[in-house]
C-alpha positions as a Markdown table, in Angstrom:
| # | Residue | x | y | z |
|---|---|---|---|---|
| 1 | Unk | -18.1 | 23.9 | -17.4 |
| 2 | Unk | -21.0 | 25.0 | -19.5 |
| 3 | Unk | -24.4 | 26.1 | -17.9 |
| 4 | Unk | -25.4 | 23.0 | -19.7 |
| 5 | Unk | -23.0 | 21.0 | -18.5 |
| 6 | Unk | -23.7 | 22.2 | -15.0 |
| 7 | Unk | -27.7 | 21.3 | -15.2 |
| 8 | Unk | -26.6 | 17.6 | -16.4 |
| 9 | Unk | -24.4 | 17.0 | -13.9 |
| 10 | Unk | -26.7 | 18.5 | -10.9 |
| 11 | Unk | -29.3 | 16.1 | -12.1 |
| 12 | Unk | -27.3 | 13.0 | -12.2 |
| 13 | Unk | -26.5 | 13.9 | -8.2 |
| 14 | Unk | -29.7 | 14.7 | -7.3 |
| 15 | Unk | -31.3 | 11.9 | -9.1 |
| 16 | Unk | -28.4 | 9.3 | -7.6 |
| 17 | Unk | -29.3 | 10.6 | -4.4 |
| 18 | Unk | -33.0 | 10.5 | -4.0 |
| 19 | Unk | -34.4 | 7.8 | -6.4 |
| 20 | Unk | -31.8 | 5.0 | -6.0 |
| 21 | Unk | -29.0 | 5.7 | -3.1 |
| 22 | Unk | -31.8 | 6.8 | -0.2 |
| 23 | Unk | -34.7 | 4.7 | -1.7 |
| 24 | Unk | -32.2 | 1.7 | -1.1 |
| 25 | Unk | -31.1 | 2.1 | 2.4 |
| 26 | Unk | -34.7 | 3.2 | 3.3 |
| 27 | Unk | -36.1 | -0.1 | 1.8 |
| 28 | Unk | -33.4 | -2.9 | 3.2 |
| 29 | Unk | -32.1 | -1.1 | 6.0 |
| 30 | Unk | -34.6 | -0.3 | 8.0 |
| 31 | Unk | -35.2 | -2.2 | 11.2 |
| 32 | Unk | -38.6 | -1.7 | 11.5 |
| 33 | Unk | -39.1 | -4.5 | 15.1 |
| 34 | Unk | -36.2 | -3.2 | 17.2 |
| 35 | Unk | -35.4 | 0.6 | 15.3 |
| 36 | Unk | -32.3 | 1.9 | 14.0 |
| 37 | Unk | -30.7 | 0.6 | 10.7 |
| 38 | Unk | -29.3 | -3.1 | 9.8 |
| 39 | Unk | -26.6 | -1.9 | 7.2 |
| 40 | Unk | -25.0 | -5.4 | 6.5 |
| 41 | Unk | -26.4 | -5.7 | 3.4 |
| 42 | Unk | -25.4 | -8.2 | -0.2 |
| 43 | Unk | -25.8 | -6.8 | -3.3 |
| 44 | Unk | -30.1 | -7.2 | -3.5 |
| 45 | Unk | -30.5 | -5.6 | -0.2 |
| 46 | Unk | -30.6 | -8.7 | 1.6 |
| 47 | Unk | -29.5 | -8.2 | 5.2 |
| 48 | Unk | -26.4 | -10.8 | 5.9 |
| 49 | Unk | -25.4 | -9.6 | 9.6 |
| 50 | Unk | -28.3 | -8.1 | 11.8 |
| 51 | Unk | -25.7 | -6.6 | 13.7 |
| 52 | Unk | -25.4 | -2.6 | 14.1 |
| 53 | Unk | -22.7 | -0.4 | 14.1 |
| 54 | Unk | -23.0 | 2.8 | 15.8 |
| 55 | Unk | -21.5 | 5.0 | 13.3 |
| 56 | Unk | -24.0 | 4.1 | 10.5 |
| 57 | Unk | -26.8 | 4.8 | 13.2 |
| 58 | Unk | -25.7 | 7.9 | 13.5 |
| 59 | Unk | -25.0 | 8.9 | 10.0 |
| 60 | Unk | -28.1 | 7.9 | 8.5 |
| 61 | Unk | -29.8 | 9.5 | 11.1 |
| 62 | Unk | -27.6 | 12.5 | 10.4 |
| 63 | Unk | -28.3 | 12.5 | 6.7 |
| 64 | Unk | -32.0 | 12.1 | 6.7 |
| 65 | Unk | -32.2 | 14.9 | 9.4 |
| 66 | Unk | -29.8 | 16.8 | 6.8 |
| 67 | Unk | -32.2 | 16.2 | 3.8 |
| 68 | Unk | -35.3 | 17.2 | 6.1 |
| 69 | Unk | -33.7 | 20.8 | 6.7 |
| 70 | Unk | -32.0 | 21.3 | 3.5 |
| 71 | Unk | -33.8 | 19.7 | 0.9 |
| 72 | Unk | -37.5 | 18.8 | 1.5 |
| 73 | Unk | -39.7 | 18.4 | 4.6 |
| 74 | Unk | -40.8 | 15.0 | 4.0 |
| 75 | Unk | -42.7 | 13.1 | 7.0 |
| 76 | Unk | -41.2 | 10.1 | 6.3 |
| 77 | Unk | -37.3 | 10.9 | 6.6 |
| 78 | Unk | -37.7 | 12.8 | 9.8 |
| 79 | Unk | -39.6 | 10.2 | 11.7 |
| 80 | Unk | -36.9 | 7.6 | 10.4 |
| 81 | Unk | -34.4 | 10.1 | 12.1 |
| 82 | Unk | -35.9 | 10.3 | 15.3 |
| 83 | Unk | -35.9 | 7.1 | 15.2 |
| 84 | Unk | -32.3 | 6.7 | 14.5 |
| 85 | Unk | -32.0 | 9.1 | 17.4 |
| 86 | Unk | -33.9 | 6.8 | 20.1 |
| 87 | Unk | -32.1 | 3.6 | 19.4 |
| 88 | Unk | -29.0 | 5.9 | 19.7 |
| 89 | Unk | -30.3 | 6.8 | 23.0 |
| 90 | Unk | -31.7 | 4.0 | 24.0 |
| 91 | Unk | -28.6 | 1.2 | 23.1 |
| 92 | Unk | -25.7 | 3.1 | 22.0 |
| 93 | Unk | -24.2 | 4.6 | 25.3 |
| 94 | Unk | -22.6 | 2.8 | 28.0 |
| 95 | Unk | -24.1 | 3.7 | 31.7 |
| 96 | Unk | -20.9 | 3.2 | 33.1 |
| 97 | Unk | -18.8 | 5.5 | 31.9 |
| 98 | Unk | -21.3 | 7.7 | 29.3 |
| 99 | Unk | -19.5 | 7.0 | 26.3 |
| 100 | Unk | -21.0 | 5.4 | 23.3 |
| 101 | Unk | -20.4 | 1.5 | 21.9 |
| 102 | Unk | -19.2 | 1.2 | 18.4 |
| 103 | Unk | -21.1 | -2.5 | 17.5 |
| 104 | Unk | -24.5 | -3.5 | 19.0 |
| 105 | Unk | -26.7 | -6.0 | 18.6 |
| 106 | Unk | -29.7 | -5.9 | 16.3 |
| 107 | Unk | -31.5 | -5.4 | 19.5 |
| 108 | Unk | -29.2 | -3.4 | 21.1 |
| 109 | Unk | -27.2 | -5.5 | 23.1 |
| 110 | Unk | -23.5 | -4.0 | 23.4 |
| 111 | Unk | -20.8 | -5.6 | 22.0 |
| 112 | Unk | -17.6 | -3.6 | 21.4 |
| 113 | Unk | -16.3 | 0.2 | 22.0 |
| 114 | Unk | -13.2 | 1.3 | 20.5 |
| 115 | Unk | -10.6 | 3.8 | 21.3 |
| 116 | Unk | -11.7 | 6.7 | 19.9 |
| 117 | Unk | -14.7 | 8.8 | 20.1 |
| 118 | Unk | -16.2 | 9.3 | 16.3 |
| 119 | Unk | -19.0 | 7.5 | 17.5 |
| 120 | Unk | -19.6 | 10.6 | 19.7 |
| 121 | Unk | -18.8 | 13.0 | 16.8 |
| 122 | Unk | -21.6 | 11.3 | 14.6 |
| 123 | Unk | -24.5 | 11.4 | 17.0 |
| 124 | Unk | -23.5 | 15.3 | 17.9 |
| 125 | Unk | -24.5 | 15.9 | 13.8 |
| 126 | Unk | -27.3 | 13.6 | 13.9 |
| 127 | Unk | -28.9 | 15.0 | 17.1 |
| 128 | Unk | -27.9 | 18.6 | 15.8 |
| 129 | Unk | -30.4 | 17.9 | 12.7 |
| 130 | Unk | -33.1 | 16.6 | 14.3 |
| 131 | Unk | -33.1 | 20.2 | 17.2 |
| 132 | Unk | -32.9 | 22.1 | 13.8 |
| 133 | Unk | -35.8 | 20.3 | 12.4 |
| 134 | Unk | -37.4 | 20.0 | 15.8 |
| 135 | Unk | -36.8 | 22.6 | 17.9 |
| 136 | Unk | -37.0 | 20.5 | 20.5 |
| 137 | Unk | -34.5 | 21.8 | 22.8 |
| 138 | Unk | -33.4 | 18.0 | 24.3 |
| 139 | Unk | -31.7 | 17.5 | 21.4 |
| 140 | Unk | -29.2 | 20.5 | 21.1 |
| 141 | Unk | -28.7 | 19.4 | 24.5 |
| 142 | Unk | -27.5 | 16.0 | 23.4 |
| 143 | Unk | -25.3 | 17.1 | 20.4 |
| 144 | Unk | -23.6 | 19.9 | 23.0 |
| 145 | Unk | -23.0 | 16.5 | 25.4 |
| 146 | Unk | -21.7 | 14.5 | 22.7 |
| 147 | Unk | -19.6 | 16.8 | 20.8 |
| 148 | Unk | -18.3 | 17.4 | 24.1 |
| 149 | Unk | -17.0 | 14.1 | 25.0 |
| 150 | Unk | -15.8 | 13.6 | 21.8 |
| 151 | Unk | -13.5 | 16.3 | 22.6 |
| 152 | Unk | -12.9 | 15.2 | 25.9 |
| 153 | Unk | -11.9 | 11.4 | 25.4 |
| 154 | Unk | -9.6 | 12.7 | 22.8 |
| 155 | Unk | -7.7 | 15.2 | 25.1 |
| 156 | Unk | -7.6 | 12.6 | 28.4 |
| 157 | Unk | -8.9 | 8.8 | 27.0 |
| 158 | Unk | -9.6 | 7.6 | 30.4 |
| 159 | Unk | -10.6 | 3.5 | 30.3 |
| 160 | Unk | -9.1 | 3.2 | 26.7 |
| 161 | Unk | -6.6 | 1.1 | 26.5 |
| 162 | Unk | -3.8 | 2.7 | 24.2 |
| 163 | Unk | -2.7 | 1.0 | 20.4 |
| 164 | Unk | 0.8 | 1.6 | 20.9 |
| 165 | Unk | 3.9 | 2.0 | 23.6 |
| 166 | Unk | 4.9 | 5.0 | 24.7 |
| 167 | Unk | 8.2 | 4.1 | 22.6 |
| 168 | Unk | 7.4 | 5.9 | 19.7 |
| 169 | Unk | 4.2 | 8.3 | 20.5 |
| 170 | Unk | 2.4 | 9.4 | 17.1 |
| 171 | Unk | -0.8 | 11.0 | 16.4 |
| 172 | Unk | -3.2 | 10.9 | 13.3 |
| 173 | Unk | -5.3 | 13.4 | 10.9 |
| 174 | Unk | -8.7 | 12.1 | 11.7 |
| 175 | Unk | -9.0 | 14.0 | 15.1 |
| 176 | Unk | -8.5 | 17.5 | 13.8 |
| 177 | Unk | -10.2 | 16.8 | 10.7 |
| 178 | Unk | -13.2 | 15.5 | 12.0 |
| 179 | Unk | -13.4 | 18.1 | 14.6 |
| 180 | Unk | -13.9 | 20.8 | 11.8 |
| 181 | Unk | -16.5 | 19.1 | 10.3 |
| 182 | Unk | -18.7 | 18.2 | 13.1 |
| 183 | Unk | -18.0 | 22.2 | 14.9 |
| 184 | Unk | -19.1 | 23.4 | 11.5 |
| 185 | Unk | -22.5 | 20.5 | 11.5 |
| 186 | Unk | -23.3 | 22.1 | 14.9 |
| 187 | Unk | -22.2 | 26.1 | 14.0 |
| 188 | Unk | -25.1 | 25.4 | 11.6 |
| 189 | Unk | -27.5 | 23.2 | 13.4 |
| 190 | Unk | -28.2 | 24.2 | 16.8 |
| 191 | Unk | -25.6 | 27.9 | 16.9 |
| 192 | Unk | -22.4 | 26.2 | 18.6 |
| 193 | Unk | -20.5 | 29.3 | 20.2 |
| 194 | Unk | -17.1 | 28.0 | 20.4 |
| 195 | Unk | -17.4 | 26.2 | 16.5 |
| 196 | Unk | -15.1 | 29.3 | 15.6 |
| 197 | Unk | -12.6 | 28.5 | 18.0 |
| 198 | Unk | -12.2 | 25.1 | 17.6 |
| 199 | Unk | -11.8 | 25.2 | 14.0 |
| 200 | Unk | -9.6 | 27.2 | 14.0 |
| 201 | Unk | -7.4 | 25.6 | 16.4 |
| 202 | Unk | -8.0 | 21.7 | 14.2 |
| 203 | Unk | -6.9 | 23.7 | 10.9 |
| 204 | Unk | -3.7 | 24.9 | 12.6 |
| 205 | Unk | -2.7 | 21.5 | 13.8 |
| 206 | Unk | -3.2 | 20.4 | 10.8 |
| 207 | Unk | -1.5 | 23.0 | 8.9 |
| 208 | Unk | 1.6 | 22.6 | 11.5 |
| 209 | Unk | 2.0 | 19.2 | 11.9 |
| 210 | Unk | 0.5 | 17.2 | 9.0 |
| 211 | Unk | 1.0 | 19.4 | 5.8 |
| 212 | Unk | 4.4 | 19.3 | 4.5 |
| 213 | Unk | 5.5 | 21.8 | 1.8 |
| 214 | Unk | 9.3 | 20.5 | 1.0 |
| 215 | Unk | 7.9 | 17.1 | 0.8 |
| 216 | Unk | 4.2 | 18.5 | -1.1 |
| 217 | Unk | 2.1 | 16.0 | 0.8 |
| 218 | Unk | -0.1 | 15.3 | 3.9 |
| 219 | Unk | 0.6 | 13.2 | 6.6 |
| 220 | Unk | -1.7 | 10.7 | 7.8 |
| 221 | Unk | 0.2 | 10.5 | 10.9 |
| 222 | Unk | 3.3 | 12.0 | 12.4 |
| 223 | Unk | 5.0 | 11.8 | 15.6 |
| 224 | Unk | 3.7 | 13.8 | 18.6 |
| 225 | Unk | 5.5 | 17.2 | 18.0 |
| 226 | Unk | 4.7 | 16.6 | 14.5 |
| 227 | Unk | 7.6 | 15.2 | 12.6 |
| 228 | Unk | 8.3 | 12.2 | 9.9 |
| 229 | Unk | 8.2 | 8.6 | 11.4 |
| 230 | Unk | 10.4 | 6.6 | 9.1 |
| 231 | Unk | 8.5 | 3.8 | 9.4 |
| 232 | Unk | 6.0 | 1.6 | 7.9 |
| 233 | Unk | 3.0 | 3.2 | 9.8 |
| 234 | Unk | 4.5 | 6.7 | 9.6 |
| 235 | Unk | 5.3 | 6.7 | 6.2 |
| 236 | Unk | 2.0 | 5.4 | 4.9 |
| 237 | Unk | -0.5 | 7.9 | 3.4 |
| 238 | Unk | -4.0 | 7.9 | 3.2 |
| 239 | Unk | -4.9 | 10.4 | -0.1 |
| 240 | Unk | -8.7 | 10.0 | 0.2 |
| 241 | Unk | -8.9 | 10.9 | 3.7 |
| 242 | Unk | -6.5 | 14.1 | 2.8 |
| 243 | Unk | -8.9 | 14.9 | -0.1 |
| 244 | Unk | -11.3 | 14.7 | 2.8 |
| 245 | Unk | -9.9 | 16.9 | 4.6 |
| 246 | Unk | -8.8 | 19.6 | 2.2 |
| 247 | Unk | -12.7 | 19.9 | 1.3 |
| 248 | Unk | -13.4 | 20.6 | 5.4 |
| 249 | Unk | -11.0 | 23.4 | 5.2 |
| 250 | Unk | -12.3 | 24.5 | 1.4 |
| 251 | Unk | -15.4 | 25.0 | 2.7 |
| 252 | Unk | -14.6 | 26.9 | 5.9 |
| 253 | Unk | -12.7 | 29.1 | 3.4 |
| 254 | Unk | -15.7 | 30.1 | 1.7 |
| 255 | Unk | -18.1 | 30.6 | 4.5 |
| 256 | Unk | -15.5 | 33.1 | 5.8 |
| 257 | Unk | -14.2 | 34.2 | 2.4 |
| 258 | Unk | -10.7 | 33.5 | 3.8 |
| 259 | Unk | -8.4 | 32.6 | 0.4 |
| 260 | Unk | -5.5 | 31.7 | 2.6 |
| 261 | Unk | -7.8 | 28.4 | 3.8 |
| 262 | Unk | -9.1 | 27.9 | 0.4 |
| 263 | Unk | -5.7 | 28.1 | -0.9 |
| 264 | Unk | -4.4 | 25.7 | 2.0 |
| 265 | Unk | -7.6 | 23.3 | 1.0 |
| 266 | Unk | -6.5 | 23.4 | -2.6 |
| 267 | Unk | -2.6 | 21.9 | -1.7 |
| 268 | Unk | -3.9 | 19.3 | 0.1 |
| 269 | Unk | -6.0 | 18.1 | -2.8 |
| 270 | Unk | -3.2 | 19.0 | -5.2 |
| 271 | Unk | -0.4 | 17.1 | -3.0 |
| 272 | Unk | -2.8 | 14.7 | -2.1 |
| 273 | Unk | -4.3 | 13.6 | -5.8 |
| 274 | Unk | -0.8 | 13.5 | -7.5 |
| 275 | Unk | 0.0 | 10.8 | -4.6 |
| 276 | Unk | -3.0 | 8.6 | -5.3 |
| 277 | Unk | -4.6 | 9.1 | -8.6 |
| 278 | Unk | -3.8 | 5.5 | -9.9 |
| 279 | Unk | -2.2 | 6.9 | -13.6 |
| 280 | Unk | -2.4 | 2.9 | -15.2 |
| 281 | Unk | -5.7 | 2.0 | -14.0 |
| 282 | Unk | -7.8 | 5.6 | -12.5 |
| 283 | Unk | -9.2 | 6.2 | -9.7 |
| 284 | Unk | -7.5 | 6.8 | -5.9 |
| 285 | Unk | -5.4 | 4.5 | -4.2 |
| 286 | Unk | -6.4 | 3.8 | -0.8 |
| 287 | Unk | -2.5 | 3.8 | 0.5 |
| 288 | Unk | 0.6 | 5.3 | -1.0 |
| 289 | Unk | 4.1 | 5.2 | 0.6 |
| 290 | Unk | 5.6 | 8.6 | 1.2 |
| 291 | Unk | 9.1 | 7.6 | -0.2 |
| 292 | Unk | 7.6 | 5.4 | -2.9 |
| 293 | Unk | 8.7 | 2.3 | -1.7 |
| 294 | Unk | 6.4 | -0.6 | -0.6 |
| 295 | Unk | 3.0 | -0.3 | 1.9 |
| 296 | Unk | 2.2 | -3.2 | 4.3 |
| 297 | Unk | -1.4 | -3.3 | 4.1 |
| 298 | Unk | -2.3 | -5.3 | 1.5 |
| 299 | Unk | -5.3 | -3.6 | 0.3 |
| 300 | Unk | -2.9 | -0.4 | -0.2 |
| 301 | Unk | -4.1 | -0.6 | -4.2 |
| 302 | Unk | -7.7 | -1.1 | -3.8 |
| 303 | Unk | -10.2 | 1.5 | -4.7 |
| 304 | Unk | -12.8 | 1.5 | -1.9 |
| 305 | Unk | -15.8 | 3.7 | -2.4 |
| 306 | Unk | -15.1 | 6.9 | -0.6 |
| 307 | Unk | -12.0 | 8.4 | -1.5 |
| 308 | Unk | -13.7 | 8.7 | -4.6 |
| 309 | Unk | -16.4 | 10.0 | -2.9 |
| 310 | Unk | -14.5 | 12.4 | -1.1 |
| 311 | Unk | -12.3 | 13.3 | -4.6 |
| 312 | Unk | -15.6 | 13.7 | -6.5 |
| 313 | Unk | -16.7 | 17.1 | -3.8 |
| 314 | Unk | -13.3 | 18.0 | -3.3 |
| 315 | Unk | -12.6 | 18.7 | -7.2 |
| 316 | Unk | -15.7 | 20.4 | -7.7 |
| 317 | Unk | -15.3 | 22.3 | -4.6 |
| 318 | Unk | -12.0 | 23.6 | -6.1 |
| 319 | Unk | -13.0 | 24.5 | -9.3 |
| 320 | Unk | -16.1 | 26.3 | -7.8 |
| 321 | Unk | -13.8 | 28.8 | -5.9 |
| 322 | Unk | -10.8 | 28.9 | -7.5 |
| 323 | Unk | -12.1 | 28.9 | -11.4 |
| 324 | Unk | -9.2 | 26.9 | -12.3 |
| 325 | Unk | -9.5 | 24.4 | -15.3 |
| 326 | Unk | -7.8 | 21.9 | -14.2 |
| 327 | Unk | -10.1 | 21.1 | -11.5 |
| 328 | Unk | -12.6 | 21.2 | -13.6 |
| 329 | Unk | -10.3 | 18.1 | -15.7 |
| 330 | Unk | -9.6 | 16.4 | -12.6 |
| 331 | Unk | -13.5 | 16.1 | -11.6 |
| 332 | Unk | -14.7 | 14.9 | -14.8 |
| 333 | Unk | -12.0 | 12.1 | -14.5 |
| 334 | Unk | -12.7 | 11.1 | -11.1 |
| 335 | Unk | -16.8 | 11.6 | -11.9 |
| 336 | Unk | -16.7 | 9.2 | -14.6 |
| 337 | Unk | -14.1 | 6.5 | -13.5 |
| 338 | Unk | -16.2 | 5.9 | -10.4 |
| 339 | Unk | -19.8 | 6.5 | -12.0 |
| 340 | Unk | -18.2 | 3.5 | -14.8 |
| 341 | Unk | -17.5 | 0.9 | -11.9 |
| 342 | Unk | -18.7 | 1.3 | -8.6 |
| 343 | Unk | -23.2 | 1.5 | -9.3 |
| 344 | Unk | -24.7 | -1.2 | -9.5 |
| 345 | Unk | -27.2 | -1.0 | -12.3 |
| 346 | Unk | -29.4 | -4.0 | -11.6 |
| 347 | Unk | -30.2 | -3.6 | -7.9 |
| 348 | Unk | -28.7 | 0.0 | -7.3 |
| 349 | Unk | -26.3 | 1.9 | -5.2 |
| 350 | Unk | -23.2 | 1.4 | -5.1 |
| 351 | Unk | -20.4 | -1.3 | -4.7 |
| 352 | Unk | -18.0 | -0.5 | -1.9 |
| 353 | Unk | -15.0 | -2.4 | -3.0 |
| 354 | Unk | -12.9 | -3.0 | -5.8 |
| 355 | Unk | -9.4 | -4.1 | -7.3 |
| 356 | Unk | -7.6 | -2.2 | -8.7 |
| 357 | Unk | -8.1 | -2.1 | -12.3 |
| 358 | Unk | -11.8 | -1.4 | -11.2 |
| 359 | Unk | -13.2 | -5.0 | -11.1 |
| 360 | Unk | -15.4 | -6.3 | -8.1 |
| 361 | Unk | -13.6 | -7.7 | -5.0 |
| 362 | Unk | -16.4 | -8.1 | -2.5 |
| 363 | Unk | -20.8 | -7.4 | -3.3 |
| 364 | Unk | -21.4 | -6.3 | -0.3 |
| 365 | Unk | -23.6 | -2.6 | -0.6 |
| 366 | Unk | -22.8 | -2.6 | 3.6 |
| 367 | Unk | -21.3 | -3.1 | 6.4 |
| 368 | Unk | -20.4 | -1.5 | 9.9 |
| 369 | Unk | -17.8 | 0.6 | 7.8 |
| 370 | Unk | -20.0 | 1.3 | 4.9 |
| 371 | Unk | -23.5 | 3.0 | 5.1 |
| 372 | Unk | -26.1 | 5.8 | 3.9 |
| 373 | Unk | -22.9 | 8.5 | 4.1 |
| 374 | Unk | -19.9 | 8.7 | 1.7 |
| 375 | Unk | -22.3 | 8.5 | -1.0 |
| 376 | Unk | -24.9 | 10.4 | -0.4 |
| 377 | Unk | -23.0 | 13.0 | 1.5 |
| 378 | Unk | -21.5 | 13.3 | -2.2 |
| 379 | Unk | -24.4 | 13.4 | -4.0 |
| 380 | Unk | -26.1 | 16.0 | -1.7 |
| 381 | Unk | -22.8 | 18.2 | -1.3 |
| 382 | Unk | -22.0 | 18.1 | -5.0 |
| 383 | Unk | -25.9 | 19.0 | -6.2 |
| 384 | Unk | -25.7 | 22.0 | -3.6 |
| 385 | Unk | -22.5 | 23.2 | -5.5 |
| 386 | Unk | -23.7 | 23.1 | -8.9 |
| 387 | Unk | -27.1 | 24.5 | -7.9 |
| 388 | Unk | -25.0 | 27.5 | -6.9 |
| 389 | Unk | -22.9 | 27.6 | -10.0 |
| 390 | Unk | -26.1 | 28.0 | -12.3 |
């Protein structure tokens, strides 16, 4: 990339990020009677379900926290995050057991939890932002308590009931990958002493059990001492979460200068983007089979928003610290398949959901899956890079 190049393609981020993605989630999502954000929205912004999920609460809380610290000091984003914060506080956990409800009310009235804990993982970053931007004390206090029973429920899920027999006991990336991310969120935010350690231990599970050389892929989920299932939910991949992943462990290479993780980063996203790069239509697959053969989920082809999202940094990423050309290829053909389909020119942001040979399946700008996150995570993250590259 040329320095010219570079300064284009910073701007595009930075304007996708702060004068349509943020302005548009600031505008519809706002629940400016009962706090917190609606994130159900159609295409105009127009709120369809008033209900809220808990990890949206927490991301967009997280990300405008994240933009106060490490982009501008603006009033307005850091009283919407402490805001975010108190309906967090306020609705979001359960008195009788402390952990935190996954779907609410618009008023804050529980109505689900789930089996796992991301929920807690979410609201450690979001309340780790607002002690950095704060300094208010209460809230490195929170993130420590929620990052810790995120931990917790995952080692010993008391109350939850399990997804599966004891017949044929499996476990999944999103633990250990998740766990790097928030440890390095909190490492940063509010000083987390043990982030070291328990990075370290998430990128050696993951590295033992899910990456698999002779086979050059990474599991989604293996069995519990880490070997193939040869079944349907063994076999199936998920090549945007494994992009995901390899940029956690990218960027924990650079901030040590360790080449071995940046190298181990740079497999999964090779392993990971010959799997799913769709070579008839472009883009990434949301599910490929690891023997080839057919996938059971029936949206296995589709091209949702964030593994192109999470392609989009991890290519950059790689060709930032590694210098290697075709990174540099495989970013400008992920950057411009997505930029060509998924915004949405007349009411902005982005769609979350298409076929696919790229045509719209579904409107919808939100739900309780998609919120202020992927994208502007994206946007911000991939800005950040190229500012350094100039």
């Amino acid at each position: 990339m040329n320095s010219e190049h570079v300064k284009s393609l910073a701007a595009t981020y930075r304007d996708g990020l702060l004068g349509d993605t943020l302005p548009f989630w600031i505008r519809h999502s706002v629940d400016r009677i009962h706090g917190g954000f609606m994130t159900s929205l159609d295409r105009d912004g127009t709120v369809i379900d008033t209900d809220k999920g808990v990890w949206q609460q927490a991301r967009f809380t997280w990300l405008l926290g994240e933009l106060y610290n490490n982009v501008e000091p603006r009033d307005e984003w850091l009283d919407l995050a402490i805001g975010g914060a108190e309906f967090l506080d306020k609705y979001c956990y359960d008195p009788t057991d402390g952990r935190m409800w996954f779907h609410v009310t618009r008023d804050g009235r529980p109505i689900r939890k789930r089996r796992y804990a991301f929920s807690e993982s979410f609201a450690a970053i979001a309340y780790g932002e607002l002690f950095q931007a704060t300094g208010q004390q209460a809230y490195a206090d929170k993130a420590r308590s929620a990052y810790q029973a995120f931990i917790d429920h995952h080692l010993n899920p008391n109350g939850a009931a399990a997804k599966f027999t004891d017949t044929r006991p499996m476990k999944g990336i999103g633990f250990p990958m998740i766990n790097v991310v928030t440890a390095q969120q909190l490492r940063d935010s509010i000083g987390l002493s043990e982030a070291n350690e328990c990075i370290d231990r998430s990128i050696e599970t993951i590295r033992r059990d899910h990456l698999k050389p002779d086979l050059g892929c990474v599991m989604e989920t293996v069995s519990a001492d880490g070997e193939i299932i040869d079944h349907f939910d063994g076999r199936t991949l998920n090549p945007g979460h494994a992009i995901e992943g390899a940029w956690f462990v990218m960027l924990e290479g650079q901030i040590r200068n360790d080449r071995q993780l940046i190298e181990m980063g740079c497999r999964m996203l090779d392993w990971s983007w010959q799997r799913g790069w769709d070579e008839q239509y472009g883009g990434i697959l949301y599910f490929v089979d690891l023997k080839g053969v057919p996938v059971q989920e029936y949206w296995h082809d589709m091209k949702f928003w964030w593994p192109q999202n999470e392609a989009i940094i991890a290519t950059l990423m790689a060709y930032q610290l590694t210098g290697e050309q075709k990174y540099a290829n495989w970013h400008q053909q992920i950057h411009d398949w997505a930029h060509s389909h998924f915004p949405d020119p007349q009411h902005g942001e982005w769609f979350g959901y298409l076929h696919r040979d790229g045509s719209l399946s579904s409107r919808l700008k939100g739900n309780l899956w998609k919120g202020p996150f992927h994208l502007p995570r994206m946007q911000m993250t991939c800005w950040q890079i190229l500012q350094r590259m100039m």
